[in-house]
N, C-alpha and C positions, 0 to 999 in steps of 0.2 A: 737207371733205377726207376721204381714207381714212383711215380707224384705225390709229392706228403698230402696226407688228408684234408680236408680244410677244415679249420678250428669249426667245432659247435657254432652256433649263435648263441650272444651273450643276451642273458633274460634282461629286457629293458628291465632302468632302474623304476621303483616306483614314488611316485610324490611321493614328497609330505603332506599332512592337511596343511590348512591356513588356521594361522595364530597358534596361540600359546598350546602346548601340547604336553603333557607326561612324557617323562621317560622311567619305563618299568621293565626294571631286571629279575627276571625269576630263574630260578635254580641253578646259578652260575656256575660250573664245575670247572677248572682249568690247569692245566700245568703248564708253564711259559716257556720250560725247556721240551715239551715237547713227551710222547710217552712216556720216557723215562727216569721222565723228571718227575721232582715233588709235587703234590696235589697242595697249589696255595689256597685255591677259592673251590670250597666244596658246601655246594646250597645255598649261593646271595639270592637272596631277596632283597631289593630297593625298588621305591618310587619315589622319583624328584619331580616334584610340580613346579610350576612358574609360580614361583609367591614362599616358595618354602624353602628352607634353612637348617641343611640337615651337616652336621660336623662327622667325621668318621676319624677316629686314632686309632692307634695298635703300634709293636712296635716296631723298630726298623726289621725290614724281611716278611714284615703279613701279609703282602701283597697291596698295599694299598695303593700303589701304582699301577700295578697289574691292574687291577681293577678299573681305575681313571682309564687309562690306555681302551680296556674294553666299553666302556660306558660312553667314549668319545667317539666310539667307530674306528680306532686306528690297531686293532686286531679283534677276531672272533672266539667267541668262548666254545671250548672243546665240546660241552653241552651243557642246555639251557637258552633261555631267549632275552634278547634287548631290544625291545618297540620304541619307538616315538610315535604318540597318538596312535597307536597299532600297527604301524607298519614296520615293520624289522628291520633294524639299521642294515643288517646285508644286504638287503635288500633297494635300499632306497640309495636316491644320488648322492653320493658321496659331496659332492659341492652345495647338497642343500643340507645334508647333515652338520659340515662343519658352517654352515652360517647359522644355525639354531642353538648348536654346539659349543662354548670353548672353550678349553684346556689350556691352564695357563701351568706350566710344568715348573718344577723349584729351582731349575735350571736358566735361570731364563736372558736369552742372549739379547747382548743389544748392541745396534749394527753401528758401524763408523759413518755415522749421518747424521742428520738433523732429529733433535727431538721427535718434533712434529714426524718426520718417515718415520722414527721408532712405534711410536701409539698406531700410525697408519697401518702397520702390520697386520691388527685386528681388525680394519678398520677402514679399504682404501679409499671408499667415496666420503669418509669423514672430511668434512670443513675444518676450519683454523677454530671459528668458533666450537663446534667439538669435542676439538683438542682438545683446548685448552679448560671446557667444561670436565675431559674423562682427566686431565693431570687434576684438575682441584678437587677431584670427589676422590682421587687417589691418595689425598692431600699430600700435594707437591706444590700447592699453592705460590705460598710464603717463597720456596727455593724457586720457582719457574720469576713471579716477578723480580726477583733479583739475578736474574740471568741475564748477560747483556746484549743477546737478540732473541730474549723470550724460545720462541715455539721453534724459533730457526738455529738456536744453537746448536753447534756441535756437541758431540758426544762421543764419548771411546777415543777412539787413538786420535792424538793431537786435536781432538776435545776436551770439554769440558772432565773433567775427573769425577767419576758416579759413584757413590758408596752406595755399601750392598743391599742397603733399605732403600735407597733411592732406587737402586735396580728393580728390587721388587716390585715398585709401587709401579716407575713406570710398566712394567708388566702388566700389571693390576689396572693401569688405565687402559691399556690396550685390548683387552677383557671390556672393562665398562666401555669403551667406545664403539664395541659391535655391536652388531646388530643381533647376538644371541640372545634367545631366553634364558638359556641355562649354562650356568658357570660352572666348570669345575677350577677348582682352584688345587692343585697339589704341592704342599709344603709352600705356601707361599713367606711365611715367617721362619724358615729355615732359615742359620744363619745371625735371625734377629734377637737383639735381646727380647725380657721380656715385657719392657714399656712399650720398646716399637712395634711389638708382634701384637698388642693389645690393640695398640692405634691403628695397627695397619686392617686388622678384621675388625674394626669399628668404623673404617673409614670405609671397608668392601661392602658391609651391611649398607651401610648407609646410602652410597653411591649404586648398590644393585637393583633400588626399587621394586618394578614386580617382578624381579625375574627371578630364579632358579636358581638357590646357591651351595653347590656340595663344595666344600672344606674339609679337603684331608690333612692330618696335623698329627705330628707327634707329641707337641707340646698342648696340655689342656691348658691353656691360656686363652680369653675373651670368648670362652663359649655360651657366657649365659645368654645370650640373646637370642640363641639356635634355637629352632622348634625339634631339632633330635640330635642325642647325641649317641655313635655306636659306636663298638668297639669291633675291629675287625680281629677273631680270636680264633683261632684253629680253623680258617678257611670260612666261618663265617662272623654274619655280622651281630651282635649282640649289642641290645640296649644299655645302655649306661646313664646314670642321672647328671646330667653337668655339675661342676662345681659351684656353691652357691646354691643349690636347691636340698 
């Protein structure tokens, strides 16, 4: 037979700039099944700066996953574009997108290891002192010093026993321990009631300093701190006034 082709050459990726950078989503149109499927996201427009606090609700099935998913780099929108500081995430290295990047999903697993390996996920040249700075801005404080080898305990199976705010949070330090500017957080108070869900996005605020924090949430619980709150509503995003104002 003839000789298969030899693949194209793949377009080098391109940088990113240096330092903090936008990410700006214009005319997001998508269907995640694919043609045939429903039209979730038709016209997003967002921009997440480093320093901003933007919350997104709607309700289960709006796509607000879909969305995280696209805004992280870990699929492309059917049409429309998503830059970091101008360059097109399809476009640029995939390993520099997700260190700027991170997506902490509502799902969030945690391996049969040491605390400390759990956070290191996000995180792997993080130090001990690191650590245990992203568990207490996670506020797991109070529960990590009463663990009886701290940052080295076990976790998960024939570990330590993790309830499911504690799963979140360590999540959430894992997030605060990289090196991202920009957070996405999806459903991270799924699950939680709604004191813990308050504490847990008062302790994310607090703990993200300048960086970049989209909060996607079903529950309007602890948004008044947000500099935006939208609703994702028939494939787009619509303004809302938080609660409290």
């Amino acid at each position: 037979g003839a000789p298969a082709a030899a693949p194209a050459a793949a377009r080098p990726a391109r940088p990113l700039p240096d330092g903090p950078a936008p990410l700006v989503a214009r005319g997001l149109r998508h269907r995640p099944g694919g043609p045939d499927g429903p039209l979730v996201l038709d016209g997003v427009d967002l921009v997440l700066a480093p320093g901003r606090r933007i919350a997104i609700v709607g309700a289960s099935g709006a796509g607000k996953t879909v969305l995280a998913h696209l805004l992280a780099g870990l699929a492309e929108p059917d049409a429309g574009t998503i830059t970091l500081g101008d360059v097109p995430l399809a476009e640029a290295d995939p390993a520099q997108v997700r260190a700027r990047i991170r997506l902490a999903g509502q799902d969030a697993h945690l391996f049969a290891t040491s605390l400390a390996a759990n956070v290191r996920v996000g995180a792997p040249d993080a130090d001990d002192a690191a650590v245990v700075a992203a568990l207490r801005a996670a506020g797991l404080g109070d529960w990590l010093a009463a663990l009886p080898d701290g940052i080295d305990t076990l976790v998960g199976e024939q570990g330590v026993a993790v309830s499911g705010g504690q799963r979140q949070r360590i999540a959430l330090a894992r997030c605060l321990a990289s090196p991202a500017q920009l957070l996405l957080l999806d459903e991270p108070t799924a699950m939680l009631d709604p004191a813990t869900a308050q504490a847990l996005v008062a302790d994310l605020l607090a703990g993200a300093g300048d960086r970049g924090v989209l909060l996607i949430t079903h529950e309007r619980v602890g948004l008044e701190a947000f500099d935006a709150v939208l609703e994702l509503r028939d494939g787009r995003l619509v303004p809302v006034a938080p609660p409290g104002r």
